[in-house]
Structure formats: C-alpha cells, structure tokens
C-alpha positions in Angstrom: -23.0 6.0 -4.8 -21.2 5.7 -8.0 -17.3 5.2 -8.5 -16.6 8.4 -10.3 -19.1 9.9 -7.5 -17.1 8.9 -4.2 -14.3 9.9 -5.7 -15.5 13.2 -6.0 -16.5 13.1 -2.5 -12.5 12.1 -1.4 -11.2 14.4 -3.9 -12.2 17.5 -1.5 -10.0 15.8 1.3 -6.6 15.8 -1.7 -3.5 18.0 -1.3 -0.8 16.4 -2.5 0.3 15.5 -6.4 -0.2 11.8 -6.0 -3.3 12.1 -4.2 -4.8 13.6 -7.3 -3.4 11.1 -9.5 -4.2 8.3 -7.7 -6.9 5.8 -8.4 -9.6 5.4 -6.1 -11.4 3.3 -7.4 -10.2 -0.5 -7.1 -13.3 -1.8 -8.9 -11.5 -0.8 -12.4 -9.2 -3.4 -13.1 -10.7 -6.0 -10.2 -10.8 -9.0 -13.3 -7.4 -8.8 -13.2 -6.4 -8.9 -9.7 -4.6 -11.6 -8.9 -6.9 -14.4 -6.7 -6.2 -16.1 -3.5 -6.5 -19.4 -5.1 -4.6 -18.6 -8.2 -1.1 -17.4 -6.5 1.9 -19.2 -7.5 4.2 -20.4 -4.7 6.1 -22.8 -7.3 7.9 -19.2 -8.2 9.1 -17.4 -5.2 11.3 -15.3 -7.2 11.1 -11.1 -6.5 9.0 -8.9 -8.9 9.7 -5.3 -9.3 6.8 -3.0 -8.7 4.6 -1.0 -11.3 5.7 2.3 -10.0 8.5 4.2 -8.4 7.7 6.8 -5.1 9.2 9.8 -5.0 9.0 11.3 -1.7 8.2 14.7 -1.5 8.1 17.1 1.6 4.0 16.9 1.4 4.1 13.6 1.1 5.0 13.2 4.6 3.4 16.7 6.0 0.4 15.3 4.9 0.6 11.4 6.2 1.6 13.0 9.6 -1.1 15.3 9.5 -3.8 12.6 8.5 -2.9 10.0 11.6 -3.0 13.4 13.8 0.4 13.7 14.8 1.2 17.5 14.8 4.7 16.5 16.3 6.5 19.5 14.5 9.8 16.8 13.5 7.0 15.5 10.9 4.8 18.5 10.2 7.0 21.5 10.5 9.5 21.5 7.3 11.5 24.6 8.9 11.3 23.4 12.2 12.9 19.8 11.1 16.0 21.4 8.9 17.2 22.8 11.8 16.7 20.1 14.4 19.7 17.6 15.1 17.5 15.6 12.4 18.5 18.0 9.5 14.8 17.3 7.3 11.4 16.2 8.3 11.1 13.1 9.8 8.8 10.5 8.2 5.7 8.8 10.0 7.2 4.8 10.9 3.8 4.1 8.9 4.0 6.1 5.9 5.8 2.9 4.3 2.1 1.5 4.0 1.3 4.4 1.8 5.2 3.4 -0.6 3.8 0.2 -0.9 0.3 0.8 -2.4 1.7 3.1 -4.7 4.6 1.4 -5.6 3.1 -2.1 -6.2 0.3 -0.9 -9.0 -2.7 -2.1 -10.9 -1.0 -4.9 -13.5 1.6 -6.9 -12.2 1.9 -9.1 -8.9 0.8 -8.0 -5.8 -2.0 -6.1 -7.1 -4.1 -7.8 -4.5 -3.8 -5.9 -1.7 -6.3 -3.4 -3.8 -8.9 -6.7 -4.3 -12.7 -5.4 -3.3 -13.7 -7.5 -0.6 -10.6 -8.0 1.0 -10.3 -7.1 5.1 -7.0 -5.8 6.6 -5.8 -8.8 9.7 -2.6 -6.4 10.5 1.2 -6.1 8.7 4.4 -6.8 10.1 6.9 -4.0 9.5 10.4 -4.2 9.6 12.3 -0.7 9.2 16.1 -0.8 8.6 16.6 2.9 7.9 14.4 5.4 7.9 12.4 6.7 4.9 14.0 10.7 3.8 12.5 13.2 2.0 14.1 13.4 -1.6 14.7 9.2 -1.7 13.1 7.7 -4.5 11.6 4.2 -3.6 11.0 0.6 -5.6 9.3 -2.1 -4.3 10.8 -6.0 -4.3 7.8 -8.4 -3.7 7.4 -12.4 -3.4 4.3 -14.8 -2.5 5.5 -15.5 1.4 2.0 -17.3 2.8 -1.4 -18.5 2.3 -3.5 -20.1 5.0 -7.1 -20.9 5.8 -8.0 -19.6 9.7 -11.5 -20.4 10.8 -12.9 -20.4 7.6 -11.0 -17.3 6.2 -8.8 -17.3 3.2 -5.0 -15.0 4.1 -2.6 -14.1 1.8 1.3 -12.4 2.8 3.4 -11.0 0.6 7.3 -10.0 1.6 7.8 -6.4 0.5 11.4 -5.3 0.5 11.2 -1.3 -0.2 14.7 0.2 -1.6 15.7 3.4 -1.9 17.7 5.0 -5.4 21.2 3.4 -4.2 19.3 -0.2 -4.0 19.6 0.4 0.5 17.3 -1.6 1.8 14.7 1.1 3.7 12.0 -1.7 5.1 10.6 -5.1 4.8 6.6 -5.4 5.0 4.8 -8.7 5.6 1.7 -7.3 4.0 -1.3 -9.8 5.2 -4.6 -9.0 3.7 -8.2 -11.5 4.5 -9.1 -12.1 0.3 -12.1 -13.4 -1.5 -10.6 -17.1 -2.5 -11.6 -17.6 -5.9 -12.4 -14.8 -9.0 -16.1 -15.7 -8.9 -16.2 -14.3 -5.5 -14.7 -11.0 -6.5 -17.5 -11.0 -9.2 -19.8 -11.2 -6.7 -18.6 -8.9 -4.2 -18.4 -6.3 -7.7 -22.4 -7.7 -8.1 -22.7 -6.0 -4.8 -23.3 -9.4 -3.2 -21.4 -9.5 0.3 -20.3 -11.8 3.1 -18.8 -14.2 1.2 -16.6 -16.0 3.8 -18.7 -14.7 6.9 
C-alpha cells in the first residue's frame, strides 16, 4: 500500500483539525531525520520545537475517546464545566500526542518519526496538568544513547511549557532507532530487521 493510499485509509478514522493536517506519512522527509550515530552530545543546549499546540476541547475528547476512557471528566465538555474541575480534564497521556506535534519534521528531535524505529517505553513527569485553551512549546536536549543487546536507544528530555513559560511536563522520550542513515535507506528500500 502506497503512502498517499494508507493515508486515505486513516483519514476515515480523523475528527479533529490537526488530525487532518497532520502528516502521516514519515517516509517524506526520512533523509533528513536526524541518525542515532550522528547526534551531538558535545551541545546539550535546549532547542525550541517546530510547532506550537493549541489545545482545543476535541483535542482531548478525542484522545480520551481513542484509549477508551468514556470517564465523562474527559469526554463530556458539559459535564466537566460544572464538576469541582471547572473544564475537561486531560488524558495523563495526551502529552505524547504535544510532543509529536510540537517537535516537527526539520529541526532536532525529528527522530522520534524515524521509519524503523520501535517504541522501549517513555518516562513522564507531569508538574501540572495539561488545560484546554493552554498553548504548548516544546524545550528538547540529547539526554542518552546506549547499545543494549545489540540494539541502538536514543532519549531525549522534553520539557513541555505552557503560554506563561510554566513548566506542564517533562518526557524522557526513548525510542529503539536504525543506527546509521544507510539503514534508514534500507528500511525505506523496504528491507527490514536491521538490528534483529
């Protein structure tokens, strides 16, 4: 199945704005993702984020909904404003979602979208929970790199802020990567197990 066609195919399950607008298809800029091998840990200084997220009401009605939680405090708008809450409270693991969005195609940290790559599990730290109207930025450093039985991880710290620069969460984002850019080439040649 081509690119354009699986999108199609996920575009049925879409709802929300950014859902619409946002690229499935992580093959498009691959070349320049950056590589395992090629990350800079001389320069652990923070990098901004492409993007900014702007979290709407069906932003998180819609996360919710996806990880089937019908708890009302996430799905039910109405039901929320007038709970001791005062507004829909956001799924603990819609930060995952900020993140992807927030980080982009062109700058660092662009490979957590790297084909090939295998998700080991993230470390989330939340300071103060995520509210509807906030609009988010992403602060982002190289944090580790290690080989485990054979298999190349990469972390990156991810410090998400709100609009009044309060510090919402910190991710330890951990992905299992391809090592060098000839591998992703492969992997985009449709050649697999490259670390298995």
């Amino acid at each position: 199945m081509g690119s354009s066609q699986s999108h199609a195919a996920l575009s049925r399950y879409f709802r929300t704005e950014k859902q619409f607008k946002f690229s499935t298809d992580f093959f498009t800029h691959a070349e320049n993702y950056e590589v395992w091998d090629e990350i800079d840990f001389s320069d652990l200084k923070e990098v901004e984020g492409e993007n900014t997220f702007e979290i709407k009401a069906e932003d998180a009605i819609f996360y919710a909904e996806a990880c089937q939680d019908q708890n009302p405090l996430m799905v039910d708008e109405n039901y929320a404003k007038n709970s001791s809450y005062g507004g829909l409270v956001i799924h603990p693991l819609f930060v995952t979602t900020i993140c992807f969005w927030c980080v982009g195609v062109k700058g660092k940290g662009n490979w957590i979208r790297t084909p090939g790559a295998r998700n080991p599990g993230q470390t989330l730290e939340i300071h103060e929970y995520f509210r509807v109207g906030e609009t988010i930025h992403v602060k982002m450093k190289p944090y580790d790199r290690y080989i485990k039985r054979g298999k190349c991880y990469l972390t990156y710290q991810m410090n998400a802020y709100n609009q009044d620069n309060d510090l919402k969460c910190t991710m330890y984002a951990t992905l299992i990567l391809p090592r060098t850019r000839e591998d992703i080439r492969k992997f985009l040649k449709g050649i697999r197990g490259l670390s298995d």
